[in-house]
C-alpha positions in Angstrom: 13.5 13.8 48.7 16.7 13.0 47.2 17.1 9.8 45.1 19.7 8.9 47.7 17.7 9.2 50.5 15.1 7.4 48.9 17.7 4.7 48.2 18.3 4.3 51.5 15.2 4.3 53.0 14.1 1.2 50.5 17.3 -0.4 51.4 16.6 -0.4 54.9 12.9 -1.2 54.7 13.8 -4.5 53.0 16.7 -5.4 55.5 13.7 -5.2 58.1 11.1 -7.1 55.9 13.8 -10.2 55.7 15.2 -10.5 59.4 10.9 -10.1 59.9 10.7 -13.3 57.1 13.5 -15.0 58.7 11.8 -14.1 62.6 9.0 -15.8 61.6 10.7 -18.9 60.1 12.2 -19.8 63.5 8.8 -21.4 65.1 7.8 -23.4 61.9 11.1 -25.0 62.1 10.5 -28.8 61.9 12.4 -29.7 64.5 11.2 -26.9 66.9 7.6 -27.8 66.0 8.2 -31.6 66.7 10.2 -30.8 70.1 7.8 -30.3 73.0 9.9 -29.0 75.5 10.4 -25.3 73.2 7.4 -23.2 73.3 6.5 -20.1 71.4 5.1 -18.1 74.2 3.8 -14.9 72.0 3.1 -14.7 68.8 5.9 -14.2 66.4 4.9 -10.5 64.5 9.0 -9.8 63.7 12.4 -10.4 64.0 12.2 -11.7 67.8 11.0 -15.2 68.6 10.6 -15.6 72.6 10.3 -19.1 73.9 9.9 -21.3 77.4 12.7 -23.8 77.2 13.8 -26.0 79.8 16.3 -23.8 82.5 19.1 -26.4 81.8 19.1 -25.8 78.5 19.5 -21.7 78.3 23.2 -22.3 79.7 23.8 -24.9 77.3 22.4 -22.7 73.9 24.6 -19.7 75.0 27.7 -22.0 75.0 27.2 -21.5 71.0 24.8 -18.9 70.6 24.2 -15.4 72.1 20.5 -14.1 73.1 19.0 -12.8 76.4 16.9 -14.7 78.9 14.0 -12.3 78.8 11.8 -13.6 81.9 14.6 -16.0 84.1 12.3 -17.5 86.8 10.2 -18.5 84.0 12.4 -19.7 81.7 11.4 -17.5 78.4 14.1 -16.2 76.2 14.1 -14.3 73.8 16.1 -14.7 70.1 16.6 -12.6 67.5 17.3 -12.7 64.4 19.2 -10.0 61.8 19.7 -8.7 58.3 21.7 -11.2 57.5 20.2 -13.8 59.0 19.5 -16.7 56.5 17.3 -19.8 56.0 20.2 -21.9 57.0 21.3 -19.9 60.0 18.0 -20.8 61.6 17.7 -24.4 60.9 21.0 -24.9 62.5 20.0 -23.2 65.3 17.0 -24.7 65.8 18.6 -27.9 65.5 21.3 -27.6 68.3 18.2 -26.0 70.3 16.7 -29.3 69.5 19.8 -31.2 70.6 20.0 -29.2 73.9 16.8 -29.2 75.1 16.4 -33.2 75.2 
């Protein structure tokens, strides 16, 4: 294998190992973990967090944020995160989730 190949195969490896890191950041969020109307619905093994929130509130999240309601009639999205997701992308989020779920 060529060093570049190699390269690039580390390289994307570790993109993967932090949006995982940052994926499983989301439902330890302090303010996700006090607010009982967001639940983790599966366990979080990667990059995707999916959650029951209150119906009313899915409308008001995309306003700001983009992610796909994954089972409608019960309410579970499902959110994402990249790459280049950071620390203080998620604690934002989860704190306008917070907001919009009261």
């Amino acid at each position: 294998m060529e060093k570049v190949a190699v390269f690039d195969l580390l390289h994307r490896m570790a993109r993967n190992l932090r949006k995982d890191a940052i994926g499983l950041y989301l439902p330890n969020d302090f303010e996700l973990r006090k607010c009982s109307q967001v639940r983790i619905v599966w366990p979080v093994e990667a990059n995707g967090v999916f959650a029951q929130i209150p119906c009313a509130a899915i409308a008001k999240i995309m306003e700001r944020y983009f992610y796909y309601p994954w089972i409608e009639e019960e309410c579970i999205v499902r959110w994402m995160c990249s790459f280049d997701t950071t620390e203080q992308d998620v604690k934002e989020f989860a704190g306008f989730v917070a907001e919009a779920v009261k």
